[in-house]
VMD Tcl script that builds the backbone (N, CA, C; Angstrom):
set m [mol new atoms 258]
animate dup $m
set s [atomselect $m all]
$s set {name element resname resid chain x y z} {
  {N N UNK 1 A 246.099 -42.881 124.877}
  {CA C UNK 1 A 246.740 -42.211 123.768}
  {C C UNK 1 A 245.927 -41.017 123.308}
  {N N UNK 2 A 244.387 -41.246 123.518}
  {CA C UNK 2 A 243.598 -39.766 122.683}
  {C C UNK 2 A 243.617 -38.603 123.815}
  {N N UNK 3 A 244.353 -38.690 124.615}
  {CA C UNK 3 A 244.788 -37.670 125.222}
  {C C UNK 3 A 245.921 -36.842 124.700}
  {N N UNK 4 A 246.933 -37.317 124.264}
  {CA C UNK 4 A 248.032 -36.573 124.098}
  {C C UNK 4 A 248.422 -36.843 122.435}
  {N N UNK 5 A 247.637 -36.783 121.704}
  {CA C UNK 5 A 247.277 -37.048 119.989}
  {C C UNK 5 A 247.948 -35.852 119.810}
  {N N UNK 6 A 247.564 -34.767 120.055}
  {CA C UNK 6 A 248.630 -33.095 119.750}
  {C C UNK 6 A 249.433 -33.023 120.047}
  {N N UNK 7 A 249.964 -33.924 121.435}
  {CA C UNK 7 A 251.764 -33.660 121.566}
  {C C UNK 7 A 252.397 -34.553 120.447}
  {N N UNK 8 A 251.419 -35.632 120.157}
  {CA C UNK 8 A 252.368 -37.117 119.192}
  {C C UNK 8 A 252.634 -36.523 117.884}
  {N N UNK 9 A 251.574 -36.096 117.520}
  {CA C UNK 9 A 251.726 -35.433 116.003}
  {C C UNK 9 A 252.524 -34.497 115.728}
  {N N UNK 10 A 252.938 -33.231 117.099}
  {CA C UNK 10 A 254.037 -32.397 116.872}
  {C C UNK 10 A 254.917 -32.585 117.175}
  {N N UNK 11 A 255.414 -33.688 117.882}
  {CA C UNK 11 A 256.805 -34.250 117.606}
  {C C UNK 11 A 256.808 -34.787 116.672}
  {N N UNK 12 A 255.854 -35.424 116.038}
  {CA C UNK 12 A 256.156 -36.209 114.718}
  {C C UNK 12 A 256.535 -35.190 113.452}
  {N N UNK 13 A 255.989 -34.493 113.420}
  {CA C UNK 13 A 256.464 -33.472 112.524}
  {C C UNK 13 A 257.922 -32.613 112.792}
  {N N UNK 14 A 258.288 -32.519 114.081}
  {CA C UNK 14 A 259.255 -31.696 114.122}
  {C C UNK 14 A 260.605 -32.977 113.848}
  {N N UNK 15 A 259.982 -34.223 114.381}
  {CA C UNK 15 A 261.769 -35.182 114.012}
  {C C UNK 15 A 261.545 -35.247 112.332}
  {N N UNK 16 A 260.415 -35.226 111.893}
  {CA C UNK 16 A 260.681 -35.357 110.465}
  {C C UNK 16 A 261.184 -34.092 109.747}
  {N N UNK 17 A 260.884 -32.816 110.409}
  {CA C UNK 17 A 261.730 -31.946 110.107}
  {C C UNK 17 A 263.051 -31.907 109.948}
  {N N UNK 18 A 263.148 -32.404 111.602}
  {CA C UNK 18 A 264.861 -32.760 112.201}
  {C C UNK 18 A 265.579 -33.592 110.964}
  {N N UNK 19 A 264.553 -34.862 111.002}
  {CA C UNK 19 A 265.445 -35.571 110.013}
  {C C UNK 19 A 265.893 -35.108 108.745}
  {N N UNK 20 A 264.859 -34.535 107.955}
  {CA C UNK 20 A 265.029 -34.216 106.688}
  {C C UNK 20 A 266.360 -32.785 106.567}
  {N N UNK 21 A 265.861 -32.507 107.279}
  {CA C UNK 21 A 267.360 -31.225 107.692}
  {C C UNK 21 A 268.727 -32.482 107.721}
  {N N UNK 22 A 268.627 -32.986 108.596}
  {CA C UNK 22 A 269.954 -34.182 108.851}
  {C C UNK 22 A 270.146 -34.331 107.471}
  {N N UNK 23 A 269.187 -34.866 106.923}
  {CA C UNK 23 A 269.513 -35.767 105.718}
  {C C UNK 23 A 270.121 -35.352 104.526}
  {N N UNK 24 A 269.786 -34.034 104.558}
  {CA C UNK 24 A 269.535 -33.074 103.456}
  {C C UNK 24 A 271.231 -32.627 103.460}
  {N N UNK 25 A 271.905 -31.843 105.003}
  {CA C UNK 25 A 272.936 -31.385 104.781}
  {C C UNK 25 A 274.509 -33.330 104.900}
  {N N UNK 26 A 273.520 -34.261 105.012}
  {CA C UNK 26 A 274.969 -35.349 104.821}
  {C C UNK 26 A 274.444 -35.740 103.125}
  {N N UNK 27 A 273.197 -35.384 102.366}
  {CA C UNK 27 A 273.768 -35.926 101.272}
  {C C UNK 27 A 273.921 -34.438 100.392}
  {N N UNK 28 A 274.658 -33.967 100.571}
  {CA C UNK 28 A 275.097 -32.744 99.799}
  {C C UNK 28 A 276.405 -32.916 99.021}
  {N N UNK 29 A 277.353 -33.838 99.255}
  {CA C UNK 29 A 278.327 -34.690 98.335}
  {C C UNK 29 A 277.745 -36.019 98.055}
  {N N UNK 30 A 276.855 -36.716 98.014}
  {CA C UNK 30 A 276.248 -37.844 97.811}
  {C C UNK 30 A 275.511 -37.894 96.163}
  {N N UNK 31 A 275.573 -38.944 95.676}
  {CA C UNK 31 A 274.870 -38.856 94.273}
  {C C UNK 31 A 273.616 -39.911 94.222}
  {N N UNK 32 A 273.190 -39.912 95.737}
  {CA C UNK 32 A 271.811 -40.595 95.982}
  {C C UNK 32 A 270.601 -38.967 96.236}
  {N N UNK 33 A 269.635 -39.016 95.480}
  {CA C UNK 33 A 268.969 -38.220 95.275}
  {C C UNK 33 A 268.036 -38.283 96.815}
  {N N UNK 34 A 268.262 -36.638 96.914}
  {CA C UNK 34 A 267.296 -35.865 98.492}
  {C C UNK 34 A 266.011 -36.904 98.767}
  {N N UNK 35 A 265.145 -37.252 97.371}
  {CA C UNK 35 A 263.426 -37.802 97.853}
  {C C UNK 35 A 263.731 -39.432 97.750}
  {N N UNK 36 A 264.854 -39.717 97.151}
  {CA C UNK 36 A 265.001 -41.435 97.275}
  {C C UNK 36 A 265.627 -41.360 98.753}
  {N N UNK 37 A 265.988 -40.977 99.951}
  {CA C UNK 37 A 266.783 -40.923 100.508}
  {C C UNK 37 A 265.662 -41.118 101.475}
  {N N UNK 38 A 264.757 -39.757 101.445}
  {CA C UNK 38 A 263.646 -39.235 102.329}
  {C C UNK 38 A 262.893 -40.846 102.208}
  {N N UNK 39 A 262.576 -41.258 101.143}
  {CA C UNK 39 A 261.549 -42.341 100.819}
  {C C UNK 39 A 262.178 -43.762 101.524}
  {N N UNK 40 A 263.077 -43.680 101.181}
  {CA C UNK 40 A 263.589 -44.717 101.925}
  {C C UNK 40 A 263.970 -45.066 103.567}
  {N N UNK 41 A 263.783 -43.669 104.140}
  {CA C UNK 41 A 263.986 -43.719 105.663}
  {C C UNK 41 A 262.590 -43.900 106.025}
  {N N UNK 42 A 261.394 -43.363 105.009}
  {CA C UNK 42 A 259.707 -43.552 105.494}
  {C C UNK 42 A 259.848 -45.189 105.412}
  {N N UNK 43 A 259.859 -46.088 104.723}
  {CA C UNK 43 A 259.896 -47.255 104.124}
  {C C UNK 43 A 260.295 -48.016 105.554}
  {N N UNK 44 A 262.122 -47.699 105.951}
  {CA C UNK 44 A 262.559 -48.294 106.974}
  {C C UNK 44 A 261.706 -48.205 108.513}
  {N N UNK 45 A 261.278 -46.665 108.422}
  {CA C UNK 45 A 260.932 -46.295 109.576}
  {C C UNK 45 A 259.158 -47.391 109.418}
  {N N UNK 46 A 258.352 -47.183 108.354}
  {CA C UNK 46 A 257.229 -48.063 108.633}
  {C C UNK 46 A 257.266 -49.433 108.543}
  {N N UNK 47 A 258.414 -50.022 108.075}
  {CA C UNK 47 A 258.777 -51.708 108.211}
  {C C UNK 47 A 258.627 -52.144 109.738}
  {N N UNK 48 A 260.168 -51.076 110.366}
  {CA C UNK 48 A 260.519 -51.205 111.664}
  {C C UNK 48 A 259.068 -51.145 112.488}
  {N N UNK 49 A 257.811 -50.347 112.297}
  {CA C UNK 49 A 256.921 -50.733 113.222}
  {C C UNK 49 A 256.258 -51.755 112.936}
  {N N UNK 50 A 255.773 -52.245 111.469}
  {CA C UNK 50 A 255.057 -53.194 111.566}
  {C C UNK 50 A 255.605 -54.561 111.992}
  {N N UNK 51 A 257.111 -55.114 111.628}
  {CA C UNK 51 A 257.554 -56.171 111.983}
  {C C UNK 51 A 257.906 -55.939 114.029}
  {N N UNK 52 A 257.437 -54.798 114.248}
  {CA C UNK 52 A 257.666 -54.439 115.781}
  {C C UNK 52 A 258.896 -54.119 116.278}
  {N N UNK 53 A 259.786 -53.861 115.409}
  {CA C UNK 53 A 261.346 -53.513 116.013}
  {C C UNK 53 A 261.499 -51.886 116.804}
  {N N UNK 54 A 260.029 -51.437 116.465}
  {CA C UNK 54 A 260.349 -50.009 117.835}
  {C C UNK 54 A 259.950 -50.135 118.819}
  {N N UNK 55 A 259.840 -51.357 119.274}
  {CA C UNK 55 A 259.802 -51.242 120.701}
  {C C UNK 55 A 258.374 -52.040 121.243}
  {N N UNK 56 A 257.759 -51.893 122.194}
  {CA C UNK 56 A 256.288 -52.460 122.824}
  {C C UNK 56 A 255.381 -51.146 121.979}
  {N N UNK 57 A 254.008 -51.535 122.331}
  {CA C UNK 57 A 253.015 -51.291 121.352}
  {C C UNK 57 A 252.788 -50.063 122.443}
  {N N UNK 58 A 252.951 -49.862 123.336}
  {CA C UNK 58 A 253.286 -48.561 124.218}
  {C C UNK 58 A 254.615 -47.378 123.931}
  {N N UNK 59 A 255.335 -47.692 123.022}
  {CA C UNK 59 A 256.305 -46.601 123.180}
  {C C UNK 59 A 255.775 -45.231 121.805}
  {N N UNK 60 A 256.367 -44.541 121.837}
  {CA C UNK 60 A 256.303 -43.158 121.526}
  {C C UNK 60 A 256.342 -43.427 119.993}
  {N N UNK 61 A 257.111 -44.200 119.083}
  {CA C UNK 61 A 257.197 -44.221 117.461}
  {C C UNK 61 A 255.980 -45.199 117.784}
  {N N UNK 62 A 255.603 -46.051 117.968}
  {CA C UNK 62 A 254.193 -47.022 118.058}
  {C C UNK 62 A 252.792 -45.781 117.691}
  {N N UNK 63 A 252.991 -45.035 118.957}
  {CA C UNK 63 A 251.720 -43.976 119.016}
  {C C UNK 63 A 252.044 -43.523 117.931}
  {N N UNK 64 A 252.758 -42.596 117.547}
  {CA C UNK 64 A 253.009 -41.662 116.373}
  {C C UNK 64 A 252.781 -42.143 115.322}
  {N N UNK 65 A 253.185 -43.370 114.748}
  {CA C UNK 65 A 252.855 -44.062 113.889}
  {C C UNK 65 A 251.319 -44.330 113.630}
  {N N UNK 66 A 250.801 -44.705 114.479}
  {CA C UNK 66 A 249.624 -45.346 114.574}
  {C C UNK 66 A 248.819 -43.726 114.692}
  {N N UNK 67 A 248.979 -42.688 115.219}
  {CA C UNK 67 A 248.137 -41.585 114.979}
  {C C UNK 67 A 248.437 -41.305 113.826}
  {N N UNK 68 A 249.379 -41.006 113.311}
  {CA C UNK 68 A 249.792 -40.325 111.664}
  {C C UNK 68 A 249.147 -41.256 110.477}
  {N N UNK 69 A 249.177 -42.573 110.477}
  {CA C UNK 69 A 248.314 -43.323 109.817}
  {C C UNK 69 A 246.927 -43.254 110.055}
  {N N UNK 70 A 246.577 -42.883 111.168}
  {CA C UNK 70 A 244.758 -42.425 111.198}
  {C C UNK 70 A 244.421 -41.291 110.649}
  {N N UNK 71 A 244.964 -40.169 110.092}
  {CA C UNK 71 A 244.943 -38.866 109.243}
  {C C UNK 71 A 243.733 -39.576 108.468}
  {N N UNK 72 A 242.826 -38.437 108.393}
  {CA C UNK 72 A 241.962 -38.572 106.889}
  {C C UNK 72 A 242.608 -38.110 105.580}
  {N N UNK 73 A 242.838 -39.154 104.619}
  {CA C UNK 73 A 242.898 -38.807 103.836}
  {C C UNK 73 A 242.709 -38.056 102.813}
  {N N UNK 74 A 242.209 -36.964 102.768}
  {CA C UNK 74 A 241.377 -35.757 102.289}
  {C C UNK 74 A 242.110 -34.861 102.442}
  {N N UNK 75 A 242.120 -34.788 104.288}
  {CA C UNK 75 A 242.986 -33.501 104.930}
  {C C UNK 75 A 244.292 -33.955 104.512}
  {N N UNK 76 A 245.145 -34.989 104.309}
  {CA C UNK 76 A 246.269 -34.702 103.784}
  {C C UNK 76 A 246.485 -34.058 102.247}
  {N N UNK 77 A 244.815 -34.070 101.398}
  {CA C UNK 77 A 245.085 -33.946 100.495}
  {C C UNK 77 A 244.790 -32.525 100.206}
  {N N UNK 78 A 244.124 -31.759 100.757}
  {CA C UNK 78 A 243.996 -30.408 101.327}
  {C C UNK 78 A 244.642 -29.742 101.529}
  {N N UNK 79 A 245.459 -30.166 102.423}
  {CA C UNK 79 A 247.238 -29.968 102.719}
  {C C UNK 79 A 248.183 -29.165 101.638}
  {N N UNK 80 A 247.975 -30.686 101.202}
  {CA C UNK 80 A 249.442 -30.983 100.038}
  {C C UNK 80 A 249.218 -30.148 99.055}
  {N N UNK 81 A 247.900 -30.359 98.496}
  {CA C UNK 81 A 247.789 -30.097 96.668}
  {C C UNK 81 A 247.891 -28.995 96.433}
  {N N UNK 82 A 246.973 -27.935 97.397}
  {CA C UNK 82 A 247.626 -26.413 96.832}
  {C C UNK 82 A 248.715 -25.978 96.903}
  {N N UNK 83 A 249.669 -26.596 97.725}
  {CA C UNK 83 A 251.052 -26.527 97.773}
  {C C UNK 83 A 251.488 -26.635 96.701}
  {N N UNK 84 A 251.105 -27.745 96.250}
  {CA C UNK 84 A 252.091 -28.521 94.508}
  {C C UNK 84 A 251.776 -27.828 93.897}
  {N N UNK 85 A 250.496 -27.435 93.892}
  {CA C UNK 85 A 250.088 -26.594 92.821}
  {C C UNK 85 A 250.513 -25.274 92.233}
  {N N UNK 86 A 250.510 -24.155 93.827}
  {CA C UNK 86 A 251.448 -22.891 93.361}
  {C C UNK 86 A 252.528 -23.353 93.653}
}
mol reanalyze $m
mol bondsrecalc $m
mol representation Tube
mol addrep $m
């Protein structure tokens, strides 16, 4: 897997792109709010790996998962905060 850590992470970012685009233009008549929506597909999507429903501990949401949860916490916070901020 620490071979291909840069391909896992940029697909991981681009389906969460994908998704949130998906998500964004089907709840546009919906009166379930954009970040309860978002929060709740993170929720499903990290249940589904820990109870193991994506598959063997070899497939592609396994890795991704398991690299995106090794992030230092810092650098996500590095990230984020000047964002929120301006």
């Amino acid at each position: 897997m620490s071979d291909h850590v840069g391909i896992i992470i940029l697909l991981f970012v681009v389906g969460a792109l994908l998704i949130g685009a998906v998500l964004r233009q089907g709840l546009k008549r919906s009166a379930i709010p954009y970040s309860v929506a978002l929060l709740l597909i993170g929720l499903l999507i990290g249940l589904a790996e820990r109870w193991g429903l994506g598959g063997s501990s070899d497939s592609m949401l396994s890795q991704t998962v398991a690299a995106v949860a090794d992030i230092d916490p810092m650098l996500i916070l590095f990230i984020f905060l000047p964002t929120l901020i301006f």
